[in-house]
N, C-alpha and C positions, 0 to 999 in steps of 0.2 A: 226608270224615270229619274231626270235629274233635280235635283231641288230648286226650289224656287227662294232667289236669293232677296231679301228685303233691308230696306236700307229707310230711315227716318231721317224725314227732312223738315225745313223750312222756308218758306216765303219770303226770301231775301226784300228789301226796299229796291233796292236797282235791279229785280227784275220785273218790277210792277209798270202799270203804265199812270198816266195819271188820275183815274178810278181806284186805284188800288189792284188792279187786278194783274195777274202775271201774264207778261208779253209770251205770245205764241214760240218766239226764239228758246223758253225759258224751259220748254218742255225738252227740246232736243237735248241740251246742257243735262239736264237730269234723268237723262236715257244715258249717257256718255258715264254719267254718275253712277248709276245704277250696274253698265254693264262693266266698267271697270273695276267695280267693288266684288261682281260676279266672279270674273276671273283673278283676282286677288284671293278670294276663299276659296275657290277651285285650284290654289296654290300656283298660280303663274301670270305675273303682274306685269303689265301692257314695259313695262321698261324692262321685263328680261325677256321679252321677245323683241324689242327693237335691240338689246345688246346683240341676240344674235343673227341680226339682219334681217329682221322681216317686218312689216308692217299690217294689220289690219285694215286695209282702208274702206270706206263707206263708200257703200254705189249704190245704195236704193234707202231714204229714210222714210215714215209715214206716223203721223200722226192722228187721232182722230180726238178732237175736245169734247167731253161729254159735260162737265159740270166746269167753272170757273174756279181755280184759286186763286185765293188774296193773299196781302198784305199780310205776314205772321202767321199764316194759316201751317198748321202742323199738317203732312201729307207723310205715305209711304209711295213707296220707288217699289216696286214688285218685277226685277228681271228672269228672265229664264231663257234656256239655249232650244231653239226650235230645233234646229238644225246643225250638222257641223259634218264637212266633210273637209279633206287635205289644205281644199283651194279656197271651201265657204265656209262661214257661218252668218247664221239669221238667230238673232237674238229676238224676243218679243218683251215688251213691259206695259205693267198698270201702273196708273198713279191713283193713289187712294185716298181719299181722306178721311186723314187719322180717328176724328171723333165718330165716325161711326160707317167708315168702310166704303164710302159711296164711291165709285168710280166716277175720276174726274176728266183722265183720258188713257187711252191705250194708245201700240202703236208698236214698230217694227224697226230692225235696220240691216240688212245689206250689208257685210263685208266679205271683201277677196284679201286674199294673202297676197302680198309684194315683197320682191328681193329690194335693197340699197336705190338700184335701178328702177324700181316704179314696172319690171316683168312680174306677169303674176306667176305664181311658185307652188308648191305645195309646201304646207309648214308640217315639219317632219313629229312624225308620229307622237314620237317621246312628250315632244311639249303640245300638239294638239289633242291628246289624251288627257291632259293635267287641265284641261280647260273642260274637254266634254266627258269624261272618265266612262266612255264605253269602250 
């Protein structure tokens, strides 16, 4: 089982609406956060795989809101790797908030591996193991 990576955030001002509440956009942004901190500890950081030609890109994202965050509101980012094969992975994340754990929203995303060209590839073992270490 791989670990489940978490990361401690905050409720920025610009991404609130004018309620104070955080705009629906604000959740993908901290999915992007969450899984790029993922495979940063997993020791393989989204810029040494574009150095060596490939790209992650997103083709399926999903969100589901269960509770509202605000304005300054302390939250956790909970990512983890569902899935991961040459061509995919599907990451899944919660969003928590801080003071006492409530799920505010979960949600999924979707990537293929692409070459420079935008063909999809398989990203070779060496470096798709340092992300899913099976």
């Amino acid at each position: 089982m791989l670990p489940v990576i978490e990361v401690e955030e905050r409720v920025r001002y610009s991404e609130t609406d004018q309620m104070g509440v955080a705009h629906n956009k604000a959740y993908f942004e901290w999915f992007e956060l969450g899984r790029t901190e993922f495979c940063r500890r997993r020791g393989l950081t989204y810029r040494e795989i574009e150095a060596q030609g490939f790209y992650l890109v997103v083709v399926e994202a999903h969100c589901r809101y269960r509770r509202p965050l605000r304005y300054d509101q302390e939250f956790i980012i909970r990512t983890s790797l569902r899935e991961s094969t040459p061509k995919k992975f599907v990451f899944d994340y919660e969003l928590l908030m801080k003071e006492d754990g409530t799920l505010a929203a979960e949600g999924s995303t979707v990537h293929i591996v692409t070459n420079r060209n935008s063909q999809v590839v398989a990203l070779p073992d060496p470096l798709r193991l340092r992300i899913a270490g099976d």
